[in-house]
C-alpha positions in Angstrom: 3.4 -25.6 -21.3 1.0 -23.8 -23.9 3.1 -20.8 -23.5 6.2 -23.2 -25.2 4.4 -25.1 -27.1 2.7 -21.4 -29.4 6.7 -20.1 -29.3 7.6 -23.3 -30.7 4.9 -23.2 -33.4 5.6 -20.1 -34.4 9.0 -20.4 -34.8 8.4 -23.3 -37.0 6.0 -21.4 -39.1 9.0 -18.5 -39.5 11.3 -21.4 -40.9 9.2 -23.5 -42.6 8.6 -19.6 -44.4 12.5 -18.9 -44.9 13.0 -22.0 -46.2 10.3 -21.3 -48.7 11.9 -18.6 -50.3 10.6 -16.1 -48.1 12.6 -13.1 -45.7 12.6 -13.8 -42.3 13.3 -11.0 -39.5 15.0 -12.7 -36.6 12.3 -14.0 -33.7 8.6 -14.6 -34.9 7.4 -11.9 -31.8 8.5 -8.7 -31.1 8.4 -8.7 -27.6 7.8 -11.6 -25.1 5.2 -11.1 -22.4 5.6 -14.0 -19.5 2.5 -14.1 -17.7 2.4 -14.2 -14.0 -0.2 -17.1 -12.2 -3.3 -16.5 -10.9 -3.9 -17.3 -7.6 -6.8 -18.6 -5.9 -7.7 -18.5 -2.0 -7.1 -21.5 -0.6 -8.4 -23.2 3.0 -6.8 -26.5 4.4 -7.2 -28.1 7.7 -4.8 -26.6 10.5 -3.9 -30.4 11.5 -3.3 -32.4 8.7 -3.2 -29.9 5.9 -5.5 -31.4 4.0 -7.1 -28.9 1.2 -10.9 -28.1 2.1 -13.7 -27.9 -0.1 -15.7 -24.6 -0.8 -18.7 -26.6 0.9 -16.5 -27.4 4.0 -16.1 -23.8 4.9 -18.5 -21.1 5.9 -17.4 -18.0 4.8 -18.9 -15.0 6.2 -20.6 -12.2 4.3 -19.5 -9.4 6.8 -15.7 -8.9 6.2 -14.0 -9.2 9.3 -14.7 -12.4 10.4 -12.9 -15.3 9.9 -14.1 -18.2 8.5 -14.3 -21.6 9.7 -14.9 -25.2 9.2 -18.3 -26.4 8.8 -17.6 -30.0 10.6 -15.5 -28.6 13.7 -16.0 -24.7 13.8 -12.0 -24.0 14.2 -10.5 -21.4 11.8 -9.0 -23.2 8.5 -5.2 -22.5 7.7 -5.8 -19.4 5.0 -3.2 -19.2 1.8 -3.2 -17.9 -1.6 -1.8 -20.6 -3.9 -2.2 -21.2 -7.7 -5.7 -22.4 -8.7 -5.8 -26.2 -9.2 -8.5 -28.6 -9.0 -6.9 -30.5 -6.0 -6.9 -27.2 -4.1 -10.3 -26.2 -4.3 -9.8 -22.8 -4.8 -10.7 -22.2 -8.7 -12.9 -19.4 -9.5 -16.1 -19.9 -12.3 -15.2 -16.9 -14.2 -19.1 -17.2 -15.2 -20.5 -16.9 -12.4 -18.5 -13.7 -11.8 -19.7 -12.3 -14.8 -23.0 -13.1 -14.2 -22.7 -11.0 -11.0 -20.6 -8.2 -11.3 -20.5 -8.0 -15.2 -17.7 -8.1 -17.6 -16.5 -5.0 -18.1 -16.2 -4.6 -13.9 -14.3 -8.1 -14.1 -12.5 -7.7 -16.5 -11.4 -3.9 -14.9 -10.6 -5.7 -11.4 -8.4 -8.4 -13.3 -6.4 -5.5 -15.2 -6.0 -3.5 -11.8 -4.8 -6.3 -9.3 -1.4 -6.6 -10.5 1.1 -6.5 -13.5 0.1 -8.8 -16.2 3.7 -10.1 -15.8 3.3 -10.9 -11.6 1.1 -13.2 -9.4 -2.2 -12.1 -9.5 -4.2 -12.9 -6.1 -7.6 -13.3 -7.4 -9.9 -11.4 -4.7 -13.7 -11.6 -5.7 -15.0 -9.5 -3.1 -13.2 -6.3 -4.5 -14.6 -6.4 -7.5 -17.6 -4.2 -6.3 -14.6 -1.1 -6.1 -14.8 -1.2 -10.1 -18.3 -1.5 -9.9 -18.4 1.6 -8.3 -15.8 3.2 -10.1 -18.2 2.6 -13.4 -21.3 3.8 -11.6 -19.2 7.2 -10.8 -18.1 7.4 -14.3 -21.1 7.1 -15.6 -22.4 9.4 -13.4 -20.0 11.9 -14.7 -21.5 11.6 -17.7 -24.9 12.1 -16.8 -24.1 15.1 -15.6 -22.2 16.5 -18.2 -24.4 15.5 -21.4 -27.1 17.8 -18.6 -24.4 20.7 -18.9 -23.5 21.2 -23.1 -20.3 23.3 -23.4 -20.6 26.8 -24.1 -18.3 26.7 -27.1 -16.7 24.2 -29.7 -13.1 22.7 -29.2 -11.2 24.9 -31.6 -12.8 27.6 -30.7 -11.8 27.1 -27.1 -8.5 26.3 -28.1 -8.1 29.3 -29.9 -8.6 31.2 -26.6 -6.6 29.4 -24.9 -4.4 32.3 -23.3 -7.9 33.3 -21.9 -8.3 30.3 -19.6 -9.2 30.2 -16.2 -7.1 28.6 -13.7 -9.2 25.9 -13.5 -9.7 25.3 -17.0 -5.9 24.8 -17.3 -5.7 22.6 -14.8 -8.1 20.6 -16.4 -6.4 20.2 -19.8 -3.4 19.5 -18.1 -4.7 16.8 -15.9 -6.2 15.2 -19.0 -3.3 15.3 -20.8 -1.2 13.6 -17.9 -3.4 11.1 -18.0 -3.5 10.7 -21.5 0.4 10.4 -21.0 0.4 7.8 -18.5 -1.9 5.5 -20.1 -0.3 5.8 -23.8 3.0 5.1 -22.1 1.7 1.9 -19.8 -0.6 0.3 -22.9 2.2 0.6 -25.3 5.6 0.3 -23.8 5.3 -1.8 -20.4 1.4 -3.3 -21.0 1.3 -2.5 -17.4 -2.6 -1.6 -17.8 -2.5 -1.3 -13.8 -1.1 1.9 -14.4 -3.5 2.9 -17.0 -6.4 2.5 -15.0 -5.1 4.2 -12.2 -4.2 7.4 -14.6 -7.8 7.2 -15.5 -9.2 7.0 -12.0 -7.1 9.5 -10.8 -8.7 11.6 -14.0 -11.9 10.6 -13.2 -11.6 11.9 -9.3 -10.5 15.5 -10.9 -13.4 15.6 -13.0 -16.2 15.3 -10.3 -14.5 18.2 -8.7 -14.5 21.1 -11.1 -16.7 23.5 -10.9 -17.3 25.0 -14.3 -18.7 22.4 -16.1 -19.4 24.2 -19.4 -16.0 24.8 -19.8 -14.5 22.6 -23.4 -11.7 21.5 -21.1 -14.3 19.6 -19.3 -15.5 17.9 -22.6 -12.5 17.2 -23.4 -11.3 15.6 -20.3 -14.5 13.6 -20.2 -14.8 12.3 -24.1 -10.8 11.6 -23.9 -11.4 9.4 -20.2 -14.2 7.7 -22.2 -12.1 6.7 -25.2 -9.3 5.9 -22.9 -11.7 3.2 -20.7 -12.9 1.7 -23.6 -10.5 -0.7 -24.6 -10.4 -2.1 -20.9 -14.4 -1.9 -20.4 -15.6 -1.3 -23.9 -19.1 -2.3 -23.1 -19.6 0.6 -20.6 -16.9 2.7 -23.1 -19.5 2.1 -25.8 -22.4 2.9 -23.9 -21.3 6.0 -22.5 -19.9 7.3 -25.9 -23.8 6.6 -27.3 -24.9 8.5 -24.3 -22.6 11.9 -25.2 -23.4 11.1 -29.1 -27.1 11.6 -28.8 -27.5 13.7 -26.2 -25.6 15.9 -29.1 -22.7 16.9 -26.2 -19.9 15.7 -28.5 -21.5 17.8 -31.5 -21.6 20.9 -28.8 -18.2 20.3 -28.1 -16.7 19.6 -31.8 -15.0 16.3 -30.6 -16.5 13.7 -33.2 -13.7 13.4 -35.8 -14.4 13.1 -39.2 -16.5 10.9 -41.3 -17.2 9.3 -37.4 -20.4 11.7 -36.0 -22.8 9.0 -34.8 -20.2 6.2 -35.0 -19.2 3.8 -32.3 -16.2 4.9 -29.6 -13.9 2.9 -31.1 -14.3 4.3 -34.3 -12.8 7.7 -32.6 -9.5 8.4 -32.9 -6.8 8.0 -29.5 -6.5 11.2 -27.4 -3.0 12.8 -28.3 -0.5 14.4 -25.6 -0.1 18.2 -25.6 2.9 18.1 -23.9 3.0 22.2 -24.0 0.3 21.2 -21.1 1.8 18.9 -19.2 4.1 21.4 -17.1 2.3 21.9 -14.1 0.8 25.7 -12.7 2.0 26.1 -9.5 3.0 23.6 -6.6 2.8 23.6 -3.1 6.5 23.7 -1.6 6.9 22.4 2.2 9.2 24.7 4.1 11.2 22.8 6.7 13.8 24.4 9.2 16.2 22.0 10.6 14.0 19.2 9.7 11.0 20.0 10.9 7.9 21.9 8.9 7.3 25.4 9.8 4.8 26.8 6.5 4.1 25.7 3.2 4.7 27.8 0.0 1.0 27.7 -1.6 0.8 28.3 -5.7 4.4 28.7 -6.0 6.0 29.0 -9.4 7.6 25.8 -10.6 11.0 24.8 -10.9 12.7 27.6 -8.9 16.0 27.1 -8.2 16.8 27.1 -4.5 18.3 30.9 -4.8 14.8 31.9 -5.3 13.0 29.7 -3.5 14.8 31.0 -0.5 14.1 34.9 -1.4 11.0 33.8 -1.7 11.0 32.0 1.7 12.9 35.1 3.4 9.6 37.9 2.0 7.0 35.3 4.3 6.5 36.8 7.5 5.8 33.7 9.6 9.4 33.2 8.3 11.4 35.3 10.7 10.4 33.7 13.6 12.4 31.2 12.2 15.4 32.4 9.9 15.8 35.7 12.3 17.7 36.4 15.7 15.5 38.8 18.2 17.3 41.6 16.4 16.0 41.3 13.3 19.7 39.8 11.8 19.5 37.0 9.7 20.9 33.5 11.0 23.6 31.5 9.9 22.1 28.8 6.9 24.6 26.0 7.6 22.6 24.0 5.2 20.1 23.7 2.4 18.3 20.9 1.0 16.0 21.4 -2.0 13.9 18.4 -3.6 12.3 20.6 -6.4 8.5 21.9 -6.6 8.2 19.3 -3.3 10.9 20.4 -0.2 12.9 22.9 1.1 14.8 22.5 4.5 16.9 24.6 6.1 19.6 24.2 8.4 20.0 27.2 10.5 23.0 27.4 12.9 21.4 27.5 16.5 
């Protein structure tokens, strides 16, 4: 395969090297990445199993509706299996690109799977990272409309000043700047990554106070982060924030780089002093079933508190209390922390 045949070339080139007088450091790579096929969607005859050409079968438009064969009108046996010629089912990545554009292509590719499993090609979803883009970008619209009220250091500076909200929105960012370092460099699972980034992307569109640095931040730092996946849009949108002058507002063009490209910016860094979450919502279950949740609770309580905290709510003597007042028997406590608590009480 071409996969072998580049491992075998470049160990030669390591040992044609050693034996030239030169060091060599055990394998030529430092890490070996077996990609997974792609596979195509294929149609065959229900009868004979023959494989069916694209111009045999009428595919509907509308979802839902199964396709058929042109000649008979019965419903072709349906199977993903890996793109060949002989199957019919290869996809002209032109043509894709042409429609849906690269950056939204290459996106969908990235998101469908693991680079190291079997990737079932779907063309139709493609228009979900289309959309994704047009929200992003959206996002940025908005926000180059909305300058921030004060520079980065400045706002970091007065950090013990920070609304709820504006918390919440550095830590959010730097989760996400977590999640993504960790998939692009350790696991290349850039599945992951993307979904960090949507999930960032989703938090931004809800928070109120715009003006706020936090929300620069989060917004330059999902910018730089989409970039190397969709660096046409990346690129675009950072010109967008640059001349606008909302990254001069917001102190966020490092040095020597004002008025320079995205990817001459640096990678967002994790403030892990931000990562630990507020507050949490705690489910309160007694003997099984849920009874109340704990809203803005403190996290990581130990199940000794949680339960005095549990025992001051007063939907919670209906519960944990006989008809004269007395506390029940707790036979049982199970605590998964900052998510469950049940409690079995002895009936």
């Amino acid at each position: 395969s071409d996969l072998s045949a580049l491992d075998d070339a470049a160990k030669l080139a390591a040992l044609v090297k050693e034996t030239s007088g030169g060091a060599r450091n055990g394998e030529p790579f430092k890490r070996l990445l077996t990609q997974g096929m792609v596979h195509g969607l294929t149609y065959k005859d229900p009868h004979n199993g023959r494989f069916l050409k694209p111009d045999e079968v009428d595919v509907p438009s509308k979802t839902g509706k199964a396709p058929t064969i042109i000649a008979t009108g019965e419903v072709p046996a349906i199977s993903y299996e890996k793109m060949s010629k002989s199957k019919y089912n290869g996809v002209d990545p032109t043509d894709t690109v042409a429609k849906y554009g690269a950056d939204a292509t290459r996106l969908h590719m990235l998101y469908l799977a693991p680079p190291q499993d079997v990737l079932e090609w779907d063309t139709q979803s493609i228009v979900g990272m289309q959309r994704w883009i047009n929200r992003i970008g959206r996002l940025v619209d908005n926000a180059t409309e909305n300058p921030p009220n004060q520079g980065w250091s400045q706002c970091m500076s007065e950090r013990a000043k920070w609304s709820k909200e504006a918390q919440e929105t550095y830590r959010q960012t730097n989760v996400a700047v977590q999640r993504a370092s960790e998939s692009l460099r350790d696991s290349f699972a850039f599945n992951t990554a993307i979904a960090a980034l949507i999930e960032l992307s989703n938090y931004l569109t809800t928070v109120k106070d715009t003006k706020h640095a936090t929300f620069a931040y989060g917004a330059a730092s999902l910018v730089k982060m989409l970039s190397p996946m969709a660096p046409s849009v990346g690129e675009e949108l950072w010109e967008v924030m640059g001349k606008s002058g909302y990254l001069a507002a917001a102190g966020m063009e490092t040095a020597g780089s004002a008025g320079s490209g995205v990817f001459a910016q640096g990678w967002p860094d994790v403030d892990r002093s931000a990562l630990k979450k507020l507050s949490v919502t705690i489910v309160v279950q007694i003997n099984g079933k849920v009874r109340f949740r704990l809203e803005d609770a403190e996290p990581d309580q130990d199940k000794g508190s949680i339960l005095a905290t549990i025992m001051e709510q007063p939907q919670a003597k209906k519960w944990l209390c006989n008809a004269d007042g007395t506390a029940k028997q707790v036979v049982k406590t199970i605590h998964v922390p900052n998510k469950l608590i049940n409690i079995i009480v002895a009936k």
